[in-house]
mmCIF file of the N, C-alpha and C atoms, coordinates in Angstrom:
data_MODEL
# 
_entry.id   MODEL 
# 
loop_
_atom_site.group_PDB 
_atom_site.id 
_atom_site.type_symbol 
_atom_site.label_atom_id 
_atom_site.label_alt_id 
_atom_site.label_comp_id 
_atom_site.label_asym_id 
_atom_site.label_entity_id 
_atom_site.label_seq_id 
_atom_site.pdbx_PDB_ins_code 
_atom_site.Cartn_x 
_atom_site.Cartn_y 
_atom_site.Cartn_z 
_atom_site.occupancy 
_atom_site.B_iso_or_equiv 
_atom_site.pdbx_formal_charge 
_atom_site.auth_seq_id 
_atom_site.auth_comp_id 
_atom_site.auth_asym_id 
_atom_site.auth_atom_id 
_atom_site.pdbx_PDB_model_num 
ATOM 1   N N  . UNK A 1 1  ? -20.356 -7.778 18.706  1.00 0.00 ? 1  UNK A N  1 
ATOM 2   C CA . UNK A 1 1  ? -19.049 -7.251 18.339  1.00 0.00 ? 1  UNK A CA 1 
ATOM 3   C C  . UNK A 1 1  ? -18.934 -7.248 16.819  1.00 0.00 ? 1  UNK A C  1 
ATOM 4   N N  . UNK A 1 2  ? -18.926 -6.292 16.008  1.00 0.00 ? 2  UNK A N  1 
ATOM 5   C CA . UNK A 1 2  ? -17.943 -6.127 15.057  1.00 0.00 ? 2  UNK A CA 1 
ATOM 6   C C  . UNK A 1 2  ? -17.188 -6.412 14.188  1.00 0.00 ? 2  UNK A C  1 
ATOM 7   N N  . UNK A 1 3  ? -16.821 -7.310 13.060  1.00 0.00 ? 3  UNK A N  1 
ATOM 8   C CA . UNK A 1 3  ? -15.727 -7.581 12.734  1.00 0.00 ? 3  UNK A CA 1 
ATOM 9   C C  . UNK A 1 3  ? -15.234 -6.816 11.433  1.00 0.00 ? 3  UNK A C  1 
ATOM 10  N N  . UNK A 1 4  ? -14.321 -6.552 11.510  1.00 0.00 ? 4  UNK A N  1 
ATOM 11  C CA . UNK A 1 4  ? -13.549 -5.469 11.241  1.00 0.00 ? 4  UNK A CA 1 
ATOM 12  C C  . UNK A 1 4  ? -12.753 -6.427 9.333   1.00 0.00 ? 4  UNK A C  1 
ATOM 13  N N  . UNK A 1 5  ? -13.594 -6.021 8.252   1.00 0.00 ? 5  UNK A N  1 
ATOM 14  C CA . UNK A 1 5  ? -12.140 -6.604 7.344   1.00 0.00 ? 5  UNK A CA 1 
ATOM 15  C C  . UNK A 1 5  ? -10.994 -6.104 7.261   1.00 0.00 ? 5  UNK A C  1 
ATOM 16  N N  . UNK A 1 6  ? -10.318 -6.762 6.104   1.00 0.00 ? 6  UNK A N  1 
ATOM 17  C CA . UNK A 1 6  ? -8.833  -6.642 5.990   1.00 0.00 ? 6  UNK A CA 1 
ATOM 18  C C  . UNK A 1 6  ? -9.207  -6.482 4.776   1.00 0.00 ? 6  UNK A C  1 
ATOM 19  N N  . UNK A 1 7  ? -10.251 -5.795 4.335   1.00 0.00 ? 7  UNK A N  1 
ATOM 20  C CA . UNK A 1 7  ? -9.994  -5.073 3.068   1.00 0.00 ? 7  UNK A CA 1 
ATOM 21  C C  . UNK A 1 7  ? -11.239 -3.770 3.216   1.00 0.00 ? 7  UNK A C  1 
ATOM 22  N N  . UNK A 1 8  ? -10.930 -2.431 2.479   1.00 0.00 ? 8  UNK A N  1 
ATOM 23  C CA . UNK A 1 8  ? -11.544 -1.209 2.587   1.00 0.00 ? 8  UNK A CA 1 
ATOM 24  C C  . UNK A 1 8  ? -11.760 -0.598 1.610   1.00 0.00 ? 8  UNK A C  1 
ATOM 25  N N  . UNK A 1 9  ? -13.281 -0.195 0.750   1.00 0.00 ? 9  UNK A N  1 
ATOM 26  C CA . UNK A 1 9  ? -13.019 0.126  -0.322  1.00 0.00 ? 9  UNK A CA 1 
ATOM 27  C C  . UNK A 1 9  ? -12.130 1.860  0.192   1.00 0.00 ? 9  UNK A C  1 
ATOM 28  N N  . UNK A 1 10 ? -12.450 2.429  -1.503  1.00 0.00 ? 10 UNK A N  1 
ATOM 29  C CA . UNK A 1 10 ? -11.805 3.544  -1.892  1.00 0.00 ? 10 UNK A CA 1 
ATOM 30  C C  . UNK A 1 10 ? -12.286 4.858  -0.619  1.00 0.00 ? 10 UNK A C  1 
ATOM 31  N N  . UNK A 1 11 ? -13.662 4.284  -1.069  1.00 0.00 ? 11 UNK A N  1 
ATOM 32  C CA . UNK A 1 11 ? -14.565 5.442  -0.029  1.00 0.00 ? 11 UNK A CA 1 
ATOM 33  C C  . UNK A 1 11 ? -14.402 5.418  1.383   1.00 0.00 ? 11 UNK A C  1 
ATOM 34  N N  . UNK A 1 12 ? -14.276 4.425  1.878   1.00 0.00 ? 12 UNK A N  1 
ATOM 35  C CA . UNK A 1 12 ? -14.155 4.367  3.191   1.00 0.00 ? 12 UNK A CA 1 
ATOM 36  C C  . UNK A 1 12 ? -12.675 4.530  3.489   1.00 0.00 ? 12 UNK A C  1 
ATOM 37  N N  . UNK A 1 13 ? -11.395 4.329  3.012   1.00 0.00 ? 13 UNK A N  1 
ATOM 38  C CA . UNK A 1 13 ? -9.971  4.421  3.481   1.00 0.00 ? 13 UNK A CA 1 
ATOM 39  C C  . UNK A 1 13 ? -10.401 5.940  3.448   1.00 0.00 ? 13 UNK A C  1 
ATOM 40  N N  . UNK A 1 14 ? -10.983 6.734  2.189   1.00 0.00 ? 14 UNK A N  1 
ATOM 41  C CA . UNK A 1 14 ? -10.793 8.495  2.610   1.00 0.00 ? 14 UNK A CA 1 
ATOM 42  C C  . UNK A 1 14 ? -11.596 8.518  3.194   1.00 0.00 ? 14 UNK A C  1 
ATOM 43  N N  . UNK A 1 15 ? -12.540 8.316  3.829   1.00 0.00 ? 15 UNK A N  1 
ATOM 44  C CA . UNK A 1 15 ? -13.155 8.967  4.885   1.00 0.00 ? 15 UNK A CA 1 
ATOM 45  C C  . UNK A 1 15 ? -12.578 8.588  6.025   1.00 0.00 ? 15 UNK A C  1 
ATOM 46  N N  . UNK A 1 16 ? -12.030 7.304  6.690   1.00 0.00 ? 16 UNK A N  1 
ATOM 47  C CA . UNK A 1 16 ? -11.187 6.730  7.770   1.00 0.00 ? 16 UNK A CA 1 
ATOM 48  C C  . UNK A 1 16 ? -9.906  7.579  7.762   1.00 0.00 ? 16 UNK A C  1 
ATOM 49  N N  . UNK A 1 17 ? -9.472  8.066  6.636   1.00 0.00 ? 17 UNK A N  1 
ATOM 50  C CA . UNK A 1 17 ? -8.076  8.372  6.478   1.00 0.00 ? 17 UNK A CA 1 
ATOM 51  C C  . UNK A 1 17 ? -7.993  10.378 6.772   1.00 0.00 ? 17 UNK A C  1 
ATOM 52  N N  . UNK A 1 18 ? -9.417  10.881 6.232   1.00 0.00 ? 18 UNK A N  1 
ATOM 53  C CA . UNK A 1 18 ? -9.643  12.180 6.487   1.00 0.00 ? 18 UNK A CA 1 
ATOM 54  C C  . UNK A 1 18 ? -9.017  12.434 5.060   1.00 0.00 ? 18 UNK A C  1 
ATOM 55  N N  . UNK A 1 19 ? -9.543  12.229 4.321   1.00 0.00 ? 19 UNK A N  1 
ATOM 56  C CA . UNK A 1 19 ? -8.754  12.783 2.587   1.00 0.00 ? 19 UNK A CA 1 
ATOM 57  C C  . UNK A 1 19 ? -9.875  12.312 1.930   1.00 0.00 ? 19 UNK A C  1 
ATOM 58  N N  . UNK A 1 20 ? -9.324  13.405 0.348   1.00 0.00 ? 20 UNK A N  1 
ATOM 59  C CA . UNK A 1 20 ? -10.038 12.521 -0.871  1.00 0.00 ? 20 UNK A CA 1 
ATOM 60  C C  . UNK A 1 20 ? -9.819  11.325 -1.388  1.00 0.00 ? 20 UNK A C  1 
ATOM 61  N N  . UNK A 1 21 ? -11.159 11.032 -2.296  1.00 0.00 ? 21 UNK A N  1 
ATOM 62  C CA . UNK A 1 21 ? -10.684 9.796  -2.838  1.00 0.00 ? 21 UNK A CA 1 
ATOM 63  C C  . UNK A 1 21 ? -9.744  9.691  -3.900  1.00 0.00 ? 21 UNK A C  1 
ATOM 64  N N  . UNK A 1 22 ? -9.462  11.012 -4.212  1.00 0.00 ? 22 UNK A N  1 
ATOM 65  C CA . UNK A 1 22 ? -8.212  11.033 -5.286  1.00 0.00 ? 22 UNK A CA 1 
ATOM 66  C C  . UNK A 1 22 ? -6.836  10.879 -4.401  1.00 0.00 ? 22 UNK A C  1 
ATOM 67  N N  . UNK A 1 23 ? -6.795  11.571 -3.421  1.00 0.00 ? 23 UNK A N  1 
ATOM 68  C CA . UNK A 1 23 ? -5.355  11.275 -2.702  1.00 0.00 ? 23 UNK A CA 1 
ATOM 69  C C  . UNK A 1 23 ? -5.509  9.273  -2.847  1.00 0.00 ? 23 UNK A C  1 
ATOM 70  N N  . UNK A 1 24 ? -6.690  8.675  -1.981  1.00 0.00 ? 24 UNK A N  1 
ATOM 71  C CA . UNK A 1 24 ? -6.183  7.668  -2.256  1.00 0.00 ? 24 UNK A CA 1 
ATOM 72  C C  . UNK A 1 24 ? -6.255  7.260  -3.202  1.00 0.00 ? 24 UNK A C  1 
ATOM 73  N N  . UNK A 1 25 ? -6.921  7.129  -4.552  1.00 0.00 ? 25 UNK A N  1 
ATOM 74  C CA . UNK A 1 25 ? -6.344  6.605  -5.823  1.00 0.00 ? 25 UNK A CA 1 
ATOM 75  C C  . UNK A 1 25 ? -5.267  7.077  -6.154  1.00 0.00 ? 25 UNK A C  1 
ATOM 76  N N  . UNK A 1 26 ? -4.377  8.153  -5.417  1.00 0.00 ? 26 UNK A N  1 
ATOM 77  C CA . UNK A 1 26 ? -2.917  8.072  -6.228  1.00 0.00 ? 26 UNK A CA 1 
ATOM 78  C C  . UNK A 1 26 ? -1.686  7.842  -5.080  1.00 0.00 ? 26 UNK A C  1 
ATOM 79  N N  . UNK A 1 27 ? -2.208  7.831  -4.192  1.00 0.00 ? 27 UNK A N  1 
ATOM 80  C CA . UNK A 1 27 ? -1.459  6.350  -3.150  1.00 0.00 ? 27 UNK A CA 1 
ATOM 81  C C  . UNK A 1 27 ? -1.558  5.250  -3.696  1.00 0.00 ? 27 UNK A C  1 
ATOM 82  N N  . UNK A 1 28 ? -2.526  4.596  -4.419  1.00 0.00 ? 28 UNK A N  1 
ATOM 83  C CA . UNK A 1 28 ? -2.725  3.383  -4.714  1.00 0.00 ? 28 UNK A CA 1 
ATOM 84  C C  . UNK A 1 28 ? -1.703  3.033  -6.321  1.00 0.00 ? 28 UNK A C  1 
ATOM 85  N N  . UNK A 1 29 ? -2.024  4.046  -6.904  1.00 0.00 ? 29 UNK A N  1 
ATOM 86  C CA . UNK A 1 29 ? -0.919  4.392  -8.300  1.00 0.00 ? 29 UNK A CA 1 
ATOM 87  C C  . UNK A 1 29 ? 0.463   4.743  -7.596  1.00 0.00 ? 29 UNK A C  1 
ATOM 88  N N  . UNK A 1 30 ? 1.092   5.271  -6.527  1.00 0.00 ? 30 UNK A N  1 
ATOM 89  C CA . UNK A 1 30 ? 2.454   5.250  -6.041  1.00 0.00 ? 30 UNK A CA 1 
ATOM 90  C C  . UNK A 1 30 ? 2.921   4.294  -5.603  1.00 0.00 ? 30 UNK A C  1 
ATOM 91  N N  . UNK A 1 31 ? 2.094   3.623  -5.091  1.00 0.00 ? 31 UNK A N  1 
ATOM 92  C CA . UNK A 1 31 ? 2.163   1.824  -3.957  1.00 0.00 ? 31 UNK A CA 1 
ATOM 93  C C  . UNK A 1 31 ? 2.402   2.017  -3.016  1.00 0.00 ? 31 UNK A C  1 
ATOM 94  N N  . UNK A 1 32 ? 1.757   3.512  -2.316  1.00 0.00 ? 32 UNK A N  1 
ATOM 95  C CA . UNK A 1 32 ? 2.067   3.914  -0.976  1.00 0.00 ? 32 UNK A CA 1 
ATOM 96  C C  . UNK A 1 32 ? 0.884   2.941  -0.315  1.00 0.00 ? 32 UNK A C  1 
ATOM 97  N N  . UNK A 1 33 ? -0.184  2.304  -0.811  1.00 0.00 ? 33 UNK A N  1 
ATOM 98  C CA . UNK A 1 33 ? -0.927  1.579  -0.321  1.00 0.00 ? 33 UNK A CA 1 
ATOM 99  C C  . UNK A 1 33 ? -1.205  0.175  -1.319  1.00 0.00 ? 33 UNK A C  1 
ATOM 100 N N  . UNK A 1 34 ? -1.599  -0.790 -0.430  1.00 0.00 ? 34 UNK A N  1 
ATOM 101 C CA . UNK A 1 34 ? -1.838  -2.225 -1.012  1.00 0.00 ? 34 UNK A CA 1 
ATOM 102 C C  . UNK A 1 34 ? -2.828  -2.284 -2.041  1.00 0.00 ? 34 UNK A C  1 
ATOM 103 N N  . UNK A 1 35 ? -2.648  -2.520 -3.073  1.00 0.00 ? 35 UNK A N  1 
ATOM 104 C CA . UNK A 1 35 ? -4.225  -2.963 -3.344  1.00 0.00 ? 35 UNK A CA 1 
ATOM 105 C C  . UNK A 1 35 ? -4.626  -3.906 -4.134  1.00 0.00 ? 35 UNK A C  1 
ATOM 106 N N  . UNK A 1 36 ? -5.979  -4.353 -4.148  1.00 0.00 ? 36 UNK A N  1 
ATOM 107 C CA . UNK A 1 36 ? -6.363  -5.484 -4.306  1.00 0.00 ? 36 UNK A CA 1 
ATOM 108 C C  . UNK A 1 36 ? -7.486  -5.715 -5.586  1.00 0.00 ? 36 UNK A C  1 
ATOM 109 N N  . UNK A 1 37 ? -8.022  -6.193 -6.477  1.00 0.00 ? 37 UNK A N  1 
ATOM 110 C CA . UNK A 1 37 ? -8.658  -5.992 -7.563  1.00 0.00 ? 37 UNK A CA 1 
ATOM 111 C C  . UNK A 1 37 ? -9.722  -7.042 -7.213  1.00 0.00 ? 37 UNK A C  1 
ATOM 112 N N  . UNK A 1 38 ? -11.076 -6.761 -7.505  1.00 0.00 ? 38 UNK A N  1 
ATOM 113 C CA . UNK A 1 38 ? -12.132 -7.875 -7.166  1.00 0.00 ? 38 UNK A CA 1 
ATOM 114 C C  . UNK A 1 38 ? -13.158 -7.391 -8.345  1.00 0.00 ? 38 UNK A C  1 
ATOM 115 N N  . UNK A 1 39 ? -12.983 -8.258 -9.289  1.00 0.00 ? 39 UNK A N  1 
ATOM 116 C CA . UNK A 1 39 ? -14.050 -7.979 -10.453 1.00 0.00 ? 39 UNK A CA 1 
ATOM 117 C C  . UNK A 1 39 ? -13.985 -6.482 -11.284 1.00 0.00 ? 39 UNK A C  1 
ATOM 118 N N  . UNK A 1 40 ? -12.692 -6.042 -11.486 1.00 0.00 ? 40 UNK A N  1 
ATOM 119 C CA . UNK A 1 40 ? -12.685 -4.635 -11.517 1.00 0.00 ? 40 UNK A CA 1 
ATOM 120 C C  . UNK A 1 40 ? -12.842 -3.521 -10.460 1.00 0.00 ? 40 UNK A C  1 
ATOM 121 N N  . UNK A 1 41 ? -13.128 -3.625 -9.274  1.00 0.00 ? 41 UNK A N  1 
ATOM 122 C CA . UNK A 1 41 ? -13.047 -3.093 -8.453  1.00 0.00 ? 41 UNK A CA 1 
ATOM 123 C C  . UNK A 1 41 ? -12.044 -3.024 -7.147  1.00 0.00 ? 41 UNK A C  1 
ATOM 124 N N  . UNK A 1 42 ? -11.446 -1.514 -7.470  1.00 0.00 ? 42 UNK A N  1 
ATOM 125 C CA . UNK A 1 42 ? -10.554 -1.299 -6.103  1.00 0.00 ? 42 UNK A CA 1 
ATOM 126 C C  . UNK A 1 42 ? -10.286 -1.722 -4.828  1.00 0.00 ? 42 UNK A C  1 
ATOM 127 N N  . UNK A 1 43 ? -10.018 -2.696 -3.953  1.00 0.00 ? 43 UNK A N  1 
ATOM 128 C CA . UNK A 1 43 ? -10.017 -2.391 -2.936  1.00 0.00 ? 43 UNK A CA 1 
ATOM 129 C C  . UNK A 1 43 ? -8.655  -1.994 -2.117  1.00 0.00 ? 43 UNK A C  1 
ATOM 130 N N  . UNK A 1 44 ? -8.706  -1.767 -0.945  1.00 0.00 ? 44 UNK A N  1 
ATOM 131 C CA . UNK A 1 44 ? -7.164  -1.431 -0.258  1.00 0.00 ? 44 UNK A CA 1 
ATOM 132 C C  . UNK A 1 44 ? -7.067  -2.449 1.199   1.00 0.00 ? 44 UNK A C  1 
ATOM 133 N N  . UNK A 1 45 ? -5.795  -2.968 0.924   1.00 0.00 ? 45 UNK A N  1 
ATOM 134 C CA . UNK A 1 45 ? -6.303  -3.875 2.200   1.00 0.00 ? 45 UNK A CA 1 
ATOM 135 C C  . UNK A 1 45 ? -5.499  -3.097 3.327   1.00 0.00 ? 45 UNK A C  1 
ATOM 136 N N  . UNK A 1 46 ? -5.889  -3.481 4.446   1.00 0.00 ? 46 UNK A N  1 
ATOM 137 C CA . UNK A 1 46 ? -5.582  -3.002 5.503   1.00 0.00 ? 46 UNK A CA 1 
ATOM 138 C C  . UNK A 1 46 ? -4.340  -3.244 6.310   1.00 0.00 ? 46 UNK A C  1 
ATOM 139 N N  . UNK A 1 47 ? -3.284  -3.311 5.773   1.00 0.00 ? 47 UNK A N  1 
ATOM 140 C CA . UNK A 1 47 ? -2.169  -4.175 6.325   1.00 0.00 ? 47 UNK A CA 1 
ATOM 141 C C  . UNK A 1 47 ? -1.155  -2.473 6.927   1.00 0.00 ? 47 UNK A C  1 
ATOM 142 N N  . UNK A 1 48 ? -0.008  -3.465 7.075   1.00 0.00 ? 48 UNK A N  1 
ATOM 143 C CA . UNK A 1 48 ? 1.194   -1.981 7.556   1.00 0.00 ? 48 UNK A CA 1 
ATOM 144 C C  . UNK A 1 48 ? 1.122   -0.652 7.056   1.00 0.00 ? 48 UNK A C  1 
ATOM 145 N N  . UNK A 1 49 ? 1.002   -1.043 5.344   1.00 0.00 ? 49 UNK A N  1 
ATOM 146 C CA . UNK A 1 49 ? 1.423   0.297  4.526   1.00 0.00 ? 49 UNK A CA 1 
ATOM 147 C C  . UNK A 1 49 ? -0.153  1.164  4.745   1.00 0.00 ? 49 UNK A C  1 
ATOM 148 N N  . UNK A 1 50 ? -1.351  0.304  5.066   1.00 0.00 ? 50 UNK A N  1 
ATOM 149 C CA . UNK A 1 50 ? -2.714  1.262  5.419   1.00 0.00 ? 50 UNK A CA 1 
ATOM 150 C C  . UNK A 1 50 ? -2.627  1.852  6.948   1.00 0.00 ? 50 UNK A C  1 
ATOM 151 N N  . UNK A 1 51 ? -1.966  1.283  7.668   1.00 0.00 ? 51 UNK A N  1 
ATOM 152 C CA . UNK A 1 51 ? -1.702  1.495  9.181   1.00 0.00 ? 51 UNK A CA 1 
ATOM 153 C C  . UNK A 1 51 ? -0.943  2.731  9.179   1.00 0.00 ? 51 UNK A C  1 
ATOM 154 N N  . UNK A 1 52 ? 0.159   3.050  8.655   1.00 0.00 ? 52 UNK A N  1 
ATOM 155 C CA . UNK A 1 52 ? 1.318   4.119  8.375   1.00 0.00 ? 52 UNK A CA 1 
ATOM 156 C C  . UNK A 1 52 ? 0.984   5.190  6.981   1.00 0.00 ? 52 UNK A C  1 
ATOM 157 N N  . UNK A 1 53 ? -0.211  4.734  6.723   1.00 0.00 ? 53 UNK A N  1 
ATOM 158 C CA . UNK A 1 53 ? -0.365  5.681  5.536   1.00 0.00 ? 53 UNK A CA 1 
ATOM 159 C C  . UNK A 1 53 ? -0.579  7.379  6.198   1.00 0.00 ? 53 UNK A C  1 
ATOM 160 N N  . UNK A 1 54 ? 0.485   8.220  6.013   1.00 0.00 ? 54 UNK A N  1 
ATOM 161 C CA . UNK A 1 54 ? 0.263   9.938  6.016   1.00 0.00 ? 54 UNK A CA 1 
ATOM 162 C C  . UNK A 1 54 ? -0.162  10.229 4.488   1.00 0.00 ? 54 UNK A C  1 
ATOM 163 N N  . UNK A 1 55 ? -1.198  10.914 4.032   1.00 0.00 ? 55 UNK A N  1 
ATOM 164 C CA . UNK A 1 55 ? -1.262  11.898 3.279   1.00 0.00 ? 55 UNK A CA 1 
ATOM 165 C C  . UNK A 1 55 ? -0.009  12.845 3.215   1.00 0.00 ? 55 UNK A C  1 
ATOM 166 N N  . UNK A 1 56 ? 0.527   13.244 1.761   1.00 0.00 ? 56 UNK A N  1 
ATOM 167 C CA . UNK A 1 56 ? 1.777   14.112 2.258   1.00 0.00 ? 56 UNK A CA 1 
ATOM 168 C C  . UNK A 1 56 ? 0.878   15.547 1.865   1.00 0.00 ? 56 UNK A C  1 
ATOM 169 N N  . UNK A 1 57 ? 1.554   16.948 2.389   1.00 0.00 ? 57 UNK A N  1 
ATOM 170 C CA . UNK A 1 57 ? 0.882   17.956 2.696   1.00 0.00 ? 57 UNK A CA 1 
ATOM 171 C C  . UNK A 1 57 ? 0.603   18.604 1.536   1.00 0.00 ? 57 UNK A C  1 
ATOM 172 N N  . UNK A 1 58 ? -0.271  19.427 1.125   1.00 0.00 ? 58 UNK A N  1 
ATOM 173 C CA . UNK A 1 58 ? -1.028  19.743 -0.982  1.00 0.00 ? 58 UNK A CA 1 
ATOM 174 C C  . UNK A 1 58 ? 0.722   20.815 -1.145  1.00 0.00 ? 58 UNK A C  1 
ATOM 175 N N  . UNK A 1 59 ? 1.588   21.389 -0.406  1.00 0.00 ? 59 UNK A N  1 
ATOM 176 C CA . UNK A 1 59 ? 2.480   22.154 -0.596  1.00 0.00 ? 59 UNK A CA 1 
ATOM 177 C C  . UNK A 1 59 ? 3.641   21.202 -1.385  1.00 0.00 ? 59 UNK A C  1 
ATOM 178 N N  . UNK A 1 60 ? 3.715   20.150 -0.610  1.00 0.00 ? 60 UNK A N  1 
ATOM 179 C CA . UNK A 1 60 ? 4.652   19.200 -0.747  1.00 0.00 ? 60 UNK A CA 1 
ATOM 180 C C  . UNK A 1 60 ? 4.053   18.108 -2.853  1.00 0.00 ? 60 UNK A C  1 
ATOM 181 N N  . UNK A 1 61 ? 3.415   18.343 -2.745  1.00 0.00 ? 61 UNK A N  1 
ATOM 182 C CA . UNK A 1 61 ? 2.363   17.410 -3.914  1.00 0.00 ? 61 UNK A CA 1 
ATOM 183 C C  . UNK A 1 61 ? 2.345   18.789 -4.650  1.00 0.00 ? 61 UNK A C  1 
ATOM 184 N N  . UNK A 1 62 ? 2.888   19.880 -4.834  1.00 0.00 ? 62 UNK A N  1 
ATOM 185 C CA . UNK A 1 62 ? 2.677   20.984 -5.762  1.00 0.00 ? 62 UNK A CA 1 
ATOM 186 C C  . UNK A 1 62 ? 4.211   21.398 -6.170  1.00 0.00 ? 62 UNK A C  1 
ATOM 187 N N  . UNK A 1 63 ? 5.162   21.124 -4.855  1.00 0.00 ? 63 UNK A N  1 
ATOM 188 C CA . UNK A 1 63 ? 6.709   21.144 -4.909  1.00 0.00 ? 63 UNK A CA 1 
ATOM 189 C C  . UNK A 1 63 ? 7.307   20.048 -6.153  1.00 0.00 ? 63 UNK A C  1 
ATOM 190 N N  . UNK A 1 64 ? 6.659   18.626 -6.336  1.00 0.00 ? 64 UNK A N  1 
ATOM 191 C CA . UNK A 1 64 ? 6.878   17.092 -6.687  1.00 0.00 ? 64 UNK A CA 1 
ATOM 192 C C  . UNK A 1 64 ? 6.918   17.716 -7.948  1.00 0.00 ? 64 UNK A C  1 
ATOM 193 N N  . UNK A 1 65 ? 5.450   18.862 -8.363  1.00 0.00 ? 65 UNK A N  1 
ATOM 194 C CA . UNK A 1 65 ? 5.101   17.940 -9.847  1.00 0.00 ? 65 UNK A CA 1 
ATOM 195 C C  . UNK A 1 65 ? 5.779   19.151 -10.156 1.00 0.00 ? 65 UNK A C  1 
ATOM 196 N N  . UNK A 1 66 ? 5.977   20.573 -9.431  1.00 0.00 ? 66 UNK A N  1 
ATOM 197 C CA . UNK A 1 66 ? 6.859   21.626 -10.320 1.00 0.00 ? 66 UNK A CA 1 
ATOM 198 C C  . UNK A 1 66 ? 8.731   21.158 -10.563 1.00 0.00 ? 66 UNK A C  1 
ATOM 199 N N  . UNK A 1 67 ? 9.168   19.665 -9.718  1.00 0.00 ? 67 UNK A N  1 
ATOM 200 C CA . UNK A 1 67 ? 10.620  19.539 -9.700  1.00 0.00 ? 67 UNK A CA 1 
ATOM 201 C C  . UNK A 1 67 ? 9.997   18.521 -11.319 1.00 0.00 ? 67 UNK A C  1 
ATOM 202 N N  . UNK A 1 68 ? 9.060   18.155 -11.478 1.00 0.00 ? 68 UNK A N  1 
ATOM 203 C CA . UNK A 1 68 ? 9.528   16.852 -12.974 1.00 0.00 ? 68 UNK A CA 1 
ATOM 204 C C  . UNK A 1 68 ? 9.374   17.818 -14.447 1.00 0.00 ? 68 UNK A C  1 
# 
């Protein structure tokens, strides 16, 4: 069996998640996801906000930056 961490780098949340790794580095810059620092390196842990994480849609992320 398996054991599963409670932490995921960058690469693997977008590939688990079906996105780039830029969507999640700027989930991680919004605090739509957890994250965790280990020697300079990213990780995302796996808690609620990774469980409930939606990507929002590229229409909606093109609407954001033409309202600032």
């Amino acid at each position: 069996m398996a054991m599963q961490s409670n932490v995921v780098s960058v690469k693997r949340a977008a590939l688990e998640k079906a996105v780039s790794r830029q969507a999640i580095y700027r989930a991680l810059d919004e605090g739509r996801l957890t994250e965790i620092k280990l020697e300079g390196i990213r990780l995302i842990r796996r808690d609620r906000k990774y469980r409930d994480y939606v990507p929002r849609p590229y229409a909606d992320k093109q609407q954001d930056e033409a309202n600032q």
